[in-house]
C-alpha positions as CSV (number, residue, x, y, z in Angstrom):
1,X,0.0,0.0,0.0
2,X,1.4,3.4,-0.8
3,X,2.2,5.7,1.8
4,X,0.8,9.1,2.2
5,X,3.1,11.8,1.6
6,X,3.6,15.4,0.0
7,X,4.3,16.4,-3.6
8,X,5.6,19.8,-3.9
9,X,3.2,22.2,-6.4
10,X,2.8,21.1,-10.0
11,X,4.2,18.0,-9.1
12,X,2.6,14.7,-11.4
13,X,0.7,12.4,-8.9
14,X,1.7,8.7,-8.3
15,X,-1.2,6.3,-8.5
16,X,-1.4,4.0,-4.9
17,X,-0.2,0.4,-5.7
18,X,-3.0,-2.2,-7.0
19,X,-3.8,-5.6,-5.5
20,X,-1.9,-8.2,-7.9
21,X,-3.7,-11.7,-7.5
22,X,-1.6,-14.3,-8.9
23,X,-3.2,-17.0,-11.0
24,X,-4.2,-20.7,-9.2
25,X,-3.8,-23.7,-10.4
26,X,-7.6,-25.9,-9.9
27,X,-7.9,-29.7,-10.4
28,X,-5.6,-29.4,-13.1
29,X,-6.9,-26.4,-14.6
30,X,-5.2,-22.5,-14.4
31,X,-7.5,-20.0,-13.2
32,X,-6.6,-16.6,-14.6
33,X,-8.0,-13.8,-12.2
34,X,-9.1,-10.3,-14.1
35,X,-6.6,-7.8,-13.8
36,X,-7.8,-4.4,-13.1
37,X,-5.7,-1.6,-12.5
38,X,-6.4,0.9,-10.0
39,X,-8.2,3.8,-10.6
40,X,-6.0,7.4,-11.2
41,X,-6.1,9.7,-8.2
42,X,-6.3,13.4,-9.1
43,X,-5.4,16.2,-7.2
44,X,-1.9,15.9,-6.9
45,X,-1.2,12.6,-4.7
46,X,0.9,13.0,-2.5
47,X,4.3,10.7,-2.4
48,X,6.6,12.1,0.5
49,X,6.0,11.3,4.1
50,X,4.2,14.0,6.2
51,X,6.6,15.9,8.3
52,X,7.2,19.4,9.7
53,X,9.4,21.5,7.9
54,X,12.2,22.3,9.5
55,X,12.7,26.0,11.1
56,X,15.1,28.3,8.7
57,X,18.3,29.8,11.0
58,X,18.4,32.7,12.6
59,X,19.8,35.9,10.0
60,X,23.4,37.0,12.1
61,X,23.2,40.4,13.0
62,X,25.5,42.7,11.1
63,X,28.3,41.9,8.4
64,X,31.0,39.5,10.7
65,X,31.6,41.7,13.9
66,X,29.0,40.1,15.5
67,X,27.3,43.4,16.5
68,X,23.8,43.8,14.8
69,X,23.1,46.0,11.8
70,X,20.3,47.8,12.5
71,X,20.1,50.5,9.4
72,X,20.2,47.5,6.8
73,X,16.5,45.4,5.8
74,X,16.6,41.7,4.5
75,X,12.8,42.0,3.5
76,X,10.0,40.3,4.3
77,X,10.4,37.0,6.4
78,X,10.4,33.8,3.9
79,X,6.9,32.1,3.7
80,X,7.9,27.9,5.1
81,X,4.0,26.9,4.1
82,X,5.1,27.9,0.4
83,X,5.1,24.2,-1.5
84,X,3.0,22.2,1.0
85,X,-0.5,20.8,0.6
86,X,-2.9,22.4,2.6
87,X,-5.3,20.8,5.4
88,X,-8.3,20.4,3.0
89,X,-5.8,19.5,0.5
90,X,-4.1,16.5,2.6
91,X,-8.2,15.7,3.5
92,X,-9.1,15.6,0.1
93,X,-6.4,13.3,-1.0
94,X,-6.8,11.0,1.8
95,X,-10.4,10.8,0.8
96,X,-9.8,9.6,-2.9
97,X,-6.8,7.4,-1.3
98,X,-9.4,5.9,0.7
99,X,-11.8,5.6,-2.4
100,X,-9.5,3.9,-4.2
101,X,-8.4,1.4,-1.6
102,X,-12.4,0.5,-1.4
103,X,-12.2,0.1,-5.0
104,X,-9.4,-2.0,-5.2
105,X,-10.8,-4.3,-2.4
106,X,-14.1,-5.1,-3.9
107,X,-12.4,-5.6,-7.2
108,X,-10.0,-8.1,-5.0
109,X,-13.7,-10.1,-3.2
110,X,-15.2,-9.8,-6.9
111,X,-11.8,-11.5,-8.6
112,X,-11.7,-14.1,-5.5
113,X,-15.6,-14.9,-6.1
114,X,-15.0,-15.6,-9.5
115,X,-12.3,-17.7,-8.9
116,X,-13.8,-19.3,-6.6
117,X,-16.9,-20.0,-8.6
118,X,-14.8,-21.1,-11.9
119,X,-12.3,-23.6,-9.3
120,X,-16.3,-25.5,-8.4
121,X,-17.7,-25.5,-11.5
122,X,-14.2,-27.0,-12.4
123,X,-14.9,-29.7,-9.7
124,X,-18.6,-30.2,-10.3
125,X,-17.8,-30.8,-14.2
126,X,-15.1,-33.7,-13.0
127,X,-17.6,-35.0,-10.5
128,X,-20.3,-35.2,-13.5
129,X,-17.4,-36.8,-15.6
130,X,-16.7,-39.6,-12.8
131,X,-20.0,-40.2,-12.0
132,X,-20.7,-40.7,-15.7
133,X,-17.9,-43.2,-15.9
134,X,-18.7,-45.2,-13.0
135,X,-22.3,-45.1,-14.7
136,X,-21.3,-46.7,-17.7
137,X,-18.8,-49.0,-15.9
138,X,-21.3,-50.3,-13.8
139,X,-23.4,-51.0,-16.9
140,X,-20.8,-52.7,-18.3
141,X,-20.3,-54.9,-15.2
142,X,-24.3,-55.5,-15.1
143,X,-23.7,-56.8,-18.7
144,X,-21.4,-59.2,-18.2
145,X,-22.6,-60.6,-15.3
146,X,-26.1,-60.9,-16.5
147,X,-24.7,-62.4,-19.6
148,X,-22.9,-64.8,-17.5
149,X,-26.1,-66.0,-16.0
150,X,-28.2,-66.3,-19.0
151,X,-25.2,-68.8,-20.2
152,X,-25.3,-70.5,-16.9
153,X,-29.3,-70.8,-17.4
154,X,-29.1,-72.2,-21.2
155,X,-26.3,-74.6,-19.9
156,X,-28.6,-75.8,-16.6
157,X,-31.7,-76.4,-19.0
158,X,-29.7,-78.6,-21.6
159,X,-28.3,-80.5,-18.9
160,X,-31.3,-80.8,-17.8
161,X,-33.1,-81.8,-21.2
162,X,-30.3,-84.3,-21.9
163,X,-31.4,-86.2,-18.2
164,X,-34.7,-85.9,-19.0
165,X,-34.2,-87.8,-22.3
166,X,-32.3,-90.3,-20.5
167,X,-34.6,-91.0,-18.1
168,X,-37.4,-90.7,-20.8
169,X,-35.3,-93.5,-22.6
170,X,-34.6,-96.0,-20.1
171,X,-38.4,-95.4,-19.2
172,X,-39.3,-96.8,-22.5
173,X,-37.0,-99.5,-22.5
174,X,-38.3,-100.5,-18.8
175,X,-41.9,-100.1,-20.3
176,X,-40.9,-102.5,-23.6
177,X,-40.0,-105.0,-21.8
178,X,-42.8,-105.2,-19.3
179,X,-45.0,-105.3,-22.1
180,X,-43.1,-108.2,-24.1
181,X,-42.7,-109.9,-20.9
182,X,-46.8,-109.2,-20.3
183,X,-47.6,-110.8,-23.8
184,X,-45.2,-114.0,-23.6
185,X,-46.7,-114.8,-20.2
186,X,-50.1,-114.0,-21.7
187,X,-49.1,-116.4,-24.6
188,X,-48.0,-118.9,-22.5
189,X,-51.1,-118.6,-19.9
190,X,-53.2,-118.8,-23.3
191,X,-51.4,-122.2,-24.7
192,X,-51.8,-123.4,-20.8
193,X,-55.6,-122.8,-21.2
194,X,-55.8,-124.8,-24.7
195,X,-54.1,-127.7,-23.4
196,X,-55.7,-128.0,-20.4
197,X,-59.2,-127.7,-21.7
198,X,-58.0,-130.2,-24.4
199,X,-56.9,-132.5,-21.9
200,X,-60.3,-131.9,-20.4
201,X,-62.3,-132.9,-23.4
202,X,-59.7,-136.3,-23.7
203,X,-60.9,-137.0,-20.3
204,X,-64.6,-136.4,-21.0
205,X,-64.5,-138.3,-24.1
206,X,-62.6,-141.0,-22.2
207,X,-65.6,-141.2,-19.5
208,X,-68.2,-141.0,-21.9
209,X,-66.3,-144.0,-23.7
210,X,-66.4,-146.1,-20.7
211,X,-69.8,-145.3,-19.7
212,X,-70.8,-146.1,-23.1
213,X,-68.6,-149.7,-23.1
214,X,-70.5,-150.5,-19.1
215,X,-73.6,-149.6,-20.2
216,X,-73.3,-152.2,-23.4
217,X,-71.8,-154.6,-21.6
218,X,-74.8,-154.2,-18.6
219,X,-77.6,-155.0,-21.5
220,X,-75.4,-158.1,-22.7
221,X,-75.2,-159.4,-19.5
222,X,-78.8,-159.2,-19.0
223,X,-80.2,-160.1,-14.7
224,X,-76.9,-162.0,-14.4
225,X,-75.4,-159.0,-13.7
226,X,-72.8,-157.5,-15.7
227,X,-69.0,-158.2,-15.8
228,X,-66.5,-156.0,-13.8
229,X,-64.6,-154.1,-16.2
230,X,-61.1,-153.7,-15.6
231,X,-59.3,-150.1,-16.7
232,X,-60.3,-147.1,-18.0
């Protein structure tokens, strides 16, 4: 910050110093802050230090005798204010200083906000980017694993077709040969029958024969009585 001083009349004015805000570097990215200079101070700044002029010496008395020379007049007393700033000067001055420094600072909370507003749309653009990647990673991930299960599926359901078809088969093999085995006992039950009910008709035949040959032989004997017959 300058420092305020005095400038002697017709003097140029020097300008106070401006804030200089130094770029920043923001996930990656360099933030440039506006420069603005400050604002030109008229009135004749001043650059010199207040102080109090110092007192002129005493005019000796005389020529060199050291006794005063009271005939001879030096003229008017010089004027030590002559050069300076006045009060309402110096006020004035202060006032614009003052001015400018307000200037200067909300040009300084204006350059910071911005900064500060570019440094988190910075972040929130690279947190929309990230979250957009893990987006489309996790997609990719969902992908894969639900193609991995649809394979796992098709792979369960042929396995289990293929045990079904087994089993079907050895089903119908089990059922062929209960059948076959049902129609050669039914064949052999059936040529069981035949010959039994032939053998029964032999038999019937074979009684009626003999009944036949007692029944002859009863009407040749006549009231004797009739012969035993011996055998069937």
């Amino acid at each position: 910050m300058a420092q305020l001083g005095v400038t002697r009349a017709g003097a140029p004015a020097a300008a106070p110093a401006a804030y200089n805000f130094a770029p920043q570097t923001v996930a990656g990215y360099q933030v440039m802050p506006p420069q603005s200079a400050a604002p030109a101070l008229g009135g004749g700044l001043i650059t010199e230090p207040l102080t109090a002029a110092a007192p002129a010496p005493p005019a000796p008395f005389g020529g060199g005798g050291g006794f005063p020379n009271l005939g001879a007049l030096n003229g008017p007393p010089k004027r030590q204010t002559d050069g300076m700033p006045t009060p309402d000067s110096i006020k004035n001055q202060k006032l614009a200083f003052a001015k400018a420094l307000e200037q200067q600072l909300e040009q300084g909370q204006q350059t910071i906000r911005e900064r500060t507003r570019q440094a988190m749309q910075i972040l929130q653009n690279a947190a929309e980017e990230k979250k957009l990647q893990f987006a489309m990673q996790t997609e990719e991930e969902l992908m894969h694993q639900e193609f991995q299960l649809d394979e796992q599926c098709h792979k369960q359901i042929m396995q289990l077709q293929e045990a079904a078809f087994k089993q079907k088969a050895q089903l119908e093999h089990q059922a062929s040969a209960l059948i076959m085995e049902y129609k050669q006992k039914h064949m052999q039950e059936a040529m069981q029958e035949k010959l039994y009910e032939s053998k029964m008709k032999q038999h019937q035949q074979r009684e009626m024969m003999q009944q036949r040959i007692r029944d002859m032989a009863m009407q040749r004997a006549g009231p004797q009585g009739a012969p035993d017959i011996v055998g069937h």
